[in-house]
C-alpha positions in Angstrom: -32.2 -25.9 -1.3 -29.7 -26.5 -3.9 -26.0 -25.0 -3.3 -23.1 -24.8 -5.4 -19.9 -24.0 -3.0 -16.2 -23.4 -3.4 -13.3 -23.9 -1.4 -9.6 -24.1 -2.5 -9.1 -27.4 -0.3 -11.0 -30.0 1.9 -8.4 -29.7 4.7 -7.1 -27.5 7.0 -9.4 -25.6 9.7 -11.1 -23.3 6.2 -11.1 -26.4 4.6 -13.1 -28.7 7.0 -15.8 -25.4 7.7 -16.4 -25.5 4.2 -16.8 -29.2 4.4 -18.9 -29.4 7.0 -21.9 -27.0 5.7 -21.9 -28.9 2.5 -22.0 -32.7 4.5 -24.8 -30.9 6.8 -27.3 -29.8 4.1 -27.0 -33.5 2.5 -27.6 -34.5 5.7 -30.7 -32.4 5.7 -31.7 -33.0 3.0 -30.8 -30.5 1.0 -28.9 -31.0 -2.8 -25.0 -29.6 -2.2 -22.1 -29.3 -4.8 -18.9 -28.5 -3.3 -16.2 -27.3 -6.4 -12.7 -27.6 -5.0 -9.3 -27.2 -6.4 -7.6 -29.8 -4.8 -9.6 -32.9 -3.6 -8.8 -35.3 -1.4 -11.8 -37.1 0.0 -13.9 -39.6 -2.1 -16.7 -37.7 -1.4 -19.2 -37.9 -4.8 -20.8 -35.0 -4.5 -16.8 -33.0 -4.6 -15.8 -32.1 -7.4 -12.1 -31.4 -8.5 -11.9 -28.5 -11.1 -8.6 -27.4 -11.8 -5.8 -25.9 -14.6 -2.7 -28.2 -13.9 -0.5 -26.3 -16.3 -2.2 -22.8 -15.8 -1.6 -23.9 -11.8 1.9 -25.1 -12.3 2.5 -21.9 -14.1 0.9 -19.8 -11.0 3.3 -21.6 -8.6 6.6 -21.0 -10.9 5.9 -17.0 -11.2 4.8 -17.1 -7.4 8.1 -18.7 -6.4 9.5 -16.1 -8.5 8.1 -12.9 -7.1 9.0 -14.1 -4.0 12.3 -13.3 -4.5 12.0 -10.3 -6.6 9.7 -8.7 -3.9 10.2 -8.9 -0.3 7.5 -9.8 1.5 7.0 -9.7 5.4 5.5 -13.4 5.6 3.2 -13.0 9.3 0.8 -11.2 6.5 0.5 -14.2 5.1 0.4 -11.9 1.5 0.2 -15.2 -1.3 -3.5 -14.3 -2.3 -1.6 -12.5 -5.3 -5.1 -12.2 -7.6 -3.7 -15.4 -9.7 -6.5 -18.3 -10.2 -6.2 -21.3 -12.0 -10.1 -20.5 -13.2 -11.1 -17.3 -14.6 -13.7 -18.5 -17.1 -17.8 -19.1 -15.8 -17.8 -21.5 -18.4 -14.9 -24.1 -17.3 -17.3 -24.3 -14.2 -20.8 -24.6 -16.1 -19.4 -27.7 -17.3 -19.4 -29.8 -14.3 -22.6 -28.0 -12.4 -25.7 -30.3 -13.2 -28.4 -28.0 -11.2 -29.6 -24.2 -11.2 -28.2 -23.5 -7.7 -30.4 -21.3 -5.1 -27.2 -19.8 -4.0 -23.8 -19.9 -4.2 -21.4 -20.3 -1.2 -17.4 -19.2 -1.2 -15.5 -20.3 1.1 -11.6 -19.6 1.2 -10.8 -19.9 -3.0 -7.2 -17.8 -3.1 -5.8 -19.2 -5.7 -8.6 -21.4 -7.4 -11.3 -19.3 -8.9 -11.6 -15.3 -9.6 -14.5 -13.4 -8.7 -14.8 -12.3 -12.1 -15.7 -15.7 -12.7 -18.1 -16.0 -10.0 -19.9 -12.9 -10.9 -20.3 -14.0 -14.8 -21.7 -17.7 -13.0 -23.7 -15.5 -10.6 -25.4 -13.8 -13.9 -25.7 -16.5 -15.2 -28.3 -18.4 -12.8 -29.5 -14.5 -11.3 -28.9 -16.1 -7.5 -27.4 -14.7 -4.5 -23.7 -15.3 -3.8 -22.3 -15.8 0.0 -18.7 -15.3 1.3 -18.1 -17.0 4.0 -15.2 -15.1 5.8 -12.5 -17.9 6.9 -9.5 -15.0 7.2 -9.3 -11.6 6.2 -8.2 -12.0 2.4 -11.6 -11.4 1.1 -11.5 -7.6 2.1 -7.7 -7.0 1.6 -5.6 -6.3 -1.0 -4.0 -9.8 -0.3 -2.9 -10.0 3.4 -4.8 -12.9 4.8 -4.4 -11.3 8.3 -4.5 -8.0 8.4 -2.6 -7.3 12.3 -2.5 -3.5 12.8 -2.4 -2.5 9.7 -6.4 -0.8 8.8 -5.4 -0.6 5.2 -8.5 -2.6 4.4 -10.6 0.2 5.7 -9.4 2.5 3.3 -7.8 1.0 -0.4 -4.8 -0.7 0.8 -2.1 1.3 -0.4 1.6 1.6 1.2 0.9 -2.4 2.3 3.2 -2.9 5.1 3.7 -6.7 4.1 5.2 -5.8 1.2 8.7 -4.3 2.3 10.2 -3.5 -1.7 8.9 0.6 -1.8 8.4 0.0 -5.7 6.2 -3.0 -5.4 3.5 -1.8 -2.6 1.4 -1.0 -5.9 0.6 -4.4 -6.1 -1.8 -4.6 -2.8 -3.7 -1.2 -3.9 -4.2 -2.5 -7.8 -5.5 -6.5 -6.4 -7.8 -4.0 -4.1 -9.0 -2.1 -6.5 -9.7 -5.0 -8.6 -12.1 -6.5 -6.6 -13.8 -3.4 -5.2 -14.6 -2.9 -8.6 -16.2 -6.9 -9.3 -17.8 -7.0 -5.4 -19.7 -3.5 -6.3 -21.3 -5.0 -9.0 -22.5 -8.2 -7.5 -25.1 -9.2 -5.5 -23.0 -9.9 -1.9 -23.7 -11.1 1.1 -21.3 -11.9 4.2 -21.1 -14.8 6.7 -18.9 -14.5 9.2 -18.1 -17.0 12.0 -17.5 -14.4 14.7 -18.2 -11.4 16.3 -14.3 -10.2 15.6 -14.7 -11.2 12.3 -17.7 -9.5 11.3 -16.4 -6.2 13.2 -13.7 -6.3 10.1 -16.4 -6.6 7.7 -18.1 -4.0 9.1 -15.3 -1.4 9.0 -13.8 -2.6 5.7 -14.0 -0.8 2.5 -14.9 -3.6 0.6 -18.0 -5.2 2.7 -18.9 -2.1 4.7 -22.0 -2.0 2.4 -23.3 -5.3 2.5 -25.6 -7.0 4.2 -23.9 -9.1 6.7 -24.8 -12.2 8.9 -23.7 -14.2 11.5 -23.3 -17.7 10.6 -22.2 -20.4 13.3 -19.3 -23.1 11.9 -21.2 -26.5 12.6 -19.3 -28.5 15.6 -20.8 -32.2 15.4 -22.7 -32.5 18.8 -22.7 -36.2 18.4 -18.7 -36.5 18.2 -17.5 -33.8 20.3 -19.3 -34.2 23.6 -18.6 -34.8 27.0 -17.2 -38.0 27.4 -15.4 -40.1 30.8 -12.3 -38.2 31.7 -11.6 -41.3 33.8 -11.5 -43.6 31.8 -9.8 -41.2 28.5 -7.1 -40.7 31.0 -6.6 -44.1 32.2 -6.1 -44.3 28.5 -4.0 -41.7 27.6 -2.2 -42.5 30.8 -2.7 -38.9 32.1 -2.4 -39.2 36.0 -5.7 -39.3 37.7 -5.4 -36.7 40.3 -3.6 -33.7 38.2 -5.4 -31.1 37.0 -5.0 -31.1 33.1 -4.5 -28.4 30.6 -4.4 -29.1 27.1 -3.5 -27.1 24.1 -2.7 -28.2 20.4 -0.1 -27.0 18.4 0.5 -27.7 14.9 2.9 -25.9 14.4 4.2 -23.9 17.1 6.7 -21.3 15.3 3.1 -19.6 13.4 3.3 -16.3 15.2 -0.5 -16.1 15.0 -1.2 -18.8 17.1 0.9 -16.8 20.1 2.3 -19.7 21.6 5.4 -17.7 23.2 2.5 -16.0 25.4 1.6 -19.2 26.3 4.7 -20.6 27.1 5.4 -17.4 29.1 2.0 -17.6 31.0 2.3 -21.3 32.6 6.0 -20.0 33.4 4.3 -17.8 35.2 1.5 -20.0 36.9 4.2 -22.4 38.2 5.8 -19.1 39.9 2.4 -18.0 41.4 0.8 -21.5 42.4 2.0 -24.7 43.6 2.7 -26.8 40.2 2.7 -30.0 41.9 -0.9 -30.3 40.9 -1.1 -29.7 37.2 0.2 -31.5 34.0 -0.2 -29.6 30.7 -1.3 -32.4 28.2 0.2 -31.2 24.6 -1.1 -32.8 21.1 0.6 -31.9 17.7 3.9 -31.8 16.6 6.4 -33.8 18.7 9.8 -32.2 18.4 8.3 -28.6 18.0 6.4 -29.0 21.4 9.5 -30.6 23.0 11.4 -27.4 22.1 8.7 -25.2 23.6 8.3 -27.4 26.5 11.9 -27.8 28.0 12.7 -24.8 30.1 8.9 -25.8 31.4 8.8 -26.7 35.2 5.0 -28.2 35.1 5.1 -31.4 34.8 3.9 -32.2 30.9 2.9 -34.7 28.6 2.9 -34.9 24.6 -0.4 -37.5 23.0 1.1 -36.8 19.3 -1.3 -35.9 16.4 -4.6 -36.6 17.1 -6.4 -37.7 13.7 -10.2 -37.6 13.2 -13.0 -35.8 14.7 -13.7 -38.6 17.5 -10.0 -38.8 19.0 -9.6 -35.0 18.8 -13.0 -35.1 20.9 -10.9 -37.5 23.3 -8.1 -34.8 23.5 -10.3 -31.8 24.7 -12.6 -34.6 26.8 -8.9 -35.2 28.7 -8.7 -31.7 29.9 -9.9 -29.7 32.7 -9.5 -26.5 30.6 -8.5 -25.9 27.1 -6.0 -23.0 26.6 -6.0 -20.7 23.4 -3.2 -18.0 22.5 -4.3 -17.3 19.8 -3.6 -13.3 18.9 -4.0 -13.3 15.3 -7.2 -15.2 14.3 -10.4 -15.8 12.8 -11.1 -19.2 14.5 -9.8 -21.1 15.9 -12.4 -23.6 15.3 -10.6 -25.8 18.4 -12.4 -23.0 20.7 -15.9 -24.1 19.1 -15.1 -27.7 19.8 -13.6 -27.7 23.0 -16.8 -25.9 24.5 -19.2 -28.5 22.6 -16.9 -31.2 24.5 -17.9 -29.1 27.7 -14.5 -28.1 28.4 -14.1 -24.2 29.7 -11.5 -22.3 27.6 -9.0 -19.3 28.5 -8.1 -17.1 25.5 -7.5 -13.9 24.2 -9.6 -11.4 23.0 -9.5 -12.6 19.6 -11.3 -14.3 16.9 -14.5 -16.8 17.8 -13.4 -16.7 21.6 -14.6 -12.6 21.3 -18.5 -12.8 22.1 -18.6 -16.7 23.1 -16.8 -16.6 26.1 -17.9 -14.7 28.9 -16.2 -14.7 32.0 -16.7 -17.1 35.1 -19.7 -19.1 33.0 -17.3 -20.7 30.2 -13.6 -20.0 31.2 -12.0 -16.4 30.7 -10.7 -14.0 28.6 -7.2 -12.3 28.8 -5.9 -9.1 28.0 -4.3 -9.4 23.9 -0.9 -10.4 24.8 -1.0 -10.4 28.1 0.8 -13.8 29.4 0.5 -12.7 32.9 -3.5 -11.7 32.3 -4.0 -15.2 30.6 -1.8 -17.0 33.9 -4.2 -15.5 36.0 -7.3 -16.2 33.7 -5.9 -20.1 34.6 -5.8 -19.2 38.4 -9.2 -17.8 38.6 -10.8 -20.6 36.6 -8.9 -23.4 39.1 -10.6 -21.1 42.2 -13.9 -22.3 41.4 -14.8 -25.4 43.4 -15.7 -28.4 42.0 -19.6 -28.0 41.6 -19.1 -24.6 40.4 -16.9 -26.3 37.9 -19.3 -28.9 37.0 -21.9 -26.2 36.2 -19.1 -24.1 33.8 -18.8 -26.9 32.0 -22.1 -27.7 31.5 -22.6 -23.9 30.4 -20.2 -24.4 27.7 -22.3 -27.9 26.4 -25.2 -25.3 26.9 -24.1 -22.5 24.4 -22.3 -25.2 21.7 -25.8 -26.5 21.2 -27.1 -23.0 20.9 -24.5 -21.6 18.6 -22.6 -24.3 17.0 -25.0 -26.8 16.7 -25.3 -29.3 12.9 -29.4 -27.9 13.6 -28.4 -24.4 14.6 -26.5 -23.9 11.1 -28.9 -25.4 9.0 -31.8 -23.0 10.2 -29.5 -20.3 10.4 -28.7 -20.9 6.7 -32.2 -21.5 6.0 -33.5 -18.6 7.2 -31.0 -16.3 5.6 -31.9 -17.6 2.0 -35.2 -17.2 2.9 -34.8 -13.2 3.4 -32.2 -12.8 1.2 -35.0 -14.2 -1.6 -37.9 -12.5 -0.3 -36.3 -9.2 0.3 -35.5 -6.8 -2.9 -34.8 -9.2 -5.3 -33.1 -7.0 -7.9 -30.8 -6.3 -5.4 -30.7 -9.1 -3.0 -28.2 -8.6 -1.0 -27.0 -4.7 -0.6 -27.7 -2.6 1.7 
């Protein structure tokens, strides 16, 4: 196969998904060109294609219409339809094969889809969106919350609070309603949540769709000795350890006030003198959301790299994710390849991975004292019946999550995407 793909950046959790397709069908075999507007690894086959002045100018009326129009930032709203490449051409320039597809990934900002429907005619090959977030069906909200605008044309956006401005969200919608019904579109999505959106959105609603796994490295993150990771991290032997990350603890997505309230309410409802919570990420953010705790608790810093991360989950008895506006996390993915059960909401990936009692539990949206007893229940089990959840959750990693599971996923839905009508290869 020969794939061109696109992603704004290399980093961050959209990033890295992106990255990790690309570095898997090279490792496959396969010829892979990933186009990014930002790069930042020395990777030879990534390829930096960007508009400095164009970009520069994008980020001066951005800053600018952020003040003019208020905006209610947990929508995320700064996918405002501007791209630093609009023209098929600029890209033609640096592609040296005729692709067999083409793969987006998260591009706000980077490339417009009228550009990617002129490069799609050009070569006459299916194009792929892989769904990171929910700004590919929205009128620029990359989460969407409550609001079902999507489902309809996005008009009176509730992100945008100036009355005058809401126009903005229905015309970016209607802009790409009226590229995506002209192209030949297909959907990945990551998770069962995800591709419920995609099913009931306007946009995508007549597409064909597919469920496609983001690749966790079985060799990395795997089960590893807890002893000896916690001699090292000097986590006390005879605790039982729960461990969460937290980048940046004040994102109200990533629900960590639930959190905080539910082990408030575990060291009400059990006796605490057993557990340490083991906390990696930001120092003086988790000290703030850690002082008024009563179980005892432990921050490891920043873990950097794929192999120590695998040491962070490979720590824990249980990984914990509040999560309650998400698409990922992809931490959820790599904690179960790590064999470690996770508690969550019923959000994102966690939605149709986890079942309850065989890899961890699910909690009520929300509910902090659902997910505090989510952590009692798991802790009930005994220690065989332990052993055997986490080896349930090695178990389904391999079979969903897997480098070999993605690549024959991938595979096999070129393969009927190019066999099936091929004038119109990918709608419905």
């Amino acid at each position: 196969m020969n794939i061109i793909h696109f992603s704004t950046e290399e980093s961050g959790g959209a990033g890295e998904a992106a990255c990790r397709l690309h570095n898997n069908l090279h490792e496959y075999r396969h010829q892979s060109l990933m186009l990014v507007q930002r790069k930042t690894s020395d990777d030879t086959n990534t390829i930096e294609v960007n508009n400095i002045i164009v970009d520069t100018v994008h980020k001066v009326l951005n800053k600018l219409e952020d003040r003019l129009i208020s905006f209610d930032n947990k929508y995320a709203f700064f996918n405002k339809g501007r791209e630093v490449i609009t023209d098929y051409r600029d890209l033609l320039k640096v592609i040296p094969f005729k692709p067999d597809a083409i793969v987006l990934n998260w591009i706000s900002g980077f490339v417009s889809l009228n550009a990617i429907k002129d490069l799609q005619d050009y070569y006459k090959v299916p194009v792929f969106w892989h769904l990171m977030d929910m700004a590919p069906m929205t009128g620029g909200c990359h989460y969407a919350w409550d609001c079902e605008g999507y489902k309809n044309n996005c008009e009176n956006c509730p992100a945008i609070l100036n009355k005058e401005k809401k126009k903005l969200a229905k015309r970016i919608f209607q802009n790409k309603k009226e590229i995506i019904s002209k192209m030949n579109l297909c959907i990945l999505t990551g998770s069962q949540w995800t591709m419920e959106q995609a099913e009931s959105s306007t946009l995508f609603k007549d597409k064909t769709r597919y469920s496609f796994p983001v690749p966790v490295d079985e060799k990395i993150f795997r089960p590893l000795n807890k002893t000896n990771l916690r001699k090292k991290y000097k986590i006390p032997l005879n605790k039982k350890v729960i461990y969460f990350a937290a980048s940046n603890v004040f994102d109200e997505r990533k629900g960590y006030p639930y959190l905080i309230e539910a082990l408030k309410i575990l060291s009400k409802s059990t006796d605490i003198s057993n557990f340490i919570v083991v906390i990696a990420g930001n120092a003086s953010q988790a000290d703030i959301i850690l002082k008024d705790l009563e179980i005892d608790h432990i921050n490891i810093g920043y873990l950097k790299g794929n192999s120590v991360l695998a040491e962070g989950y490979n720590l824990a008895d249980l990984y914990l994710s509040p999560s309650i506006q998400d698409s990922g996390p992809m931490m959820v993915n790599e904690s179960l390849m790590c064999g470690v059960p996770v508690i969550a909401f019923k959000m994102g990936v966690a939605v149709g991975l986890i079942k309850n009692g065989i890899h961890g539990y699910l909690a009520k949206l929300k509910d902090s004292n659902e997910f505090a007893k989510c952590i009692l229940k798991f802790f009930k089990h005994n220690e065989n019946e332990i052993k055997k959840i986490s080896e349930n959750c090695r178990e389904l990693a391999l079979e969903t999550n897997s480098y070999k599971k993605q690549i024959q996923t991938f595979q096999k839905i070129i393969d009927e995407t190019t066999l099936s009508n091929k004038d119109d290869i990918c709608l419905k």
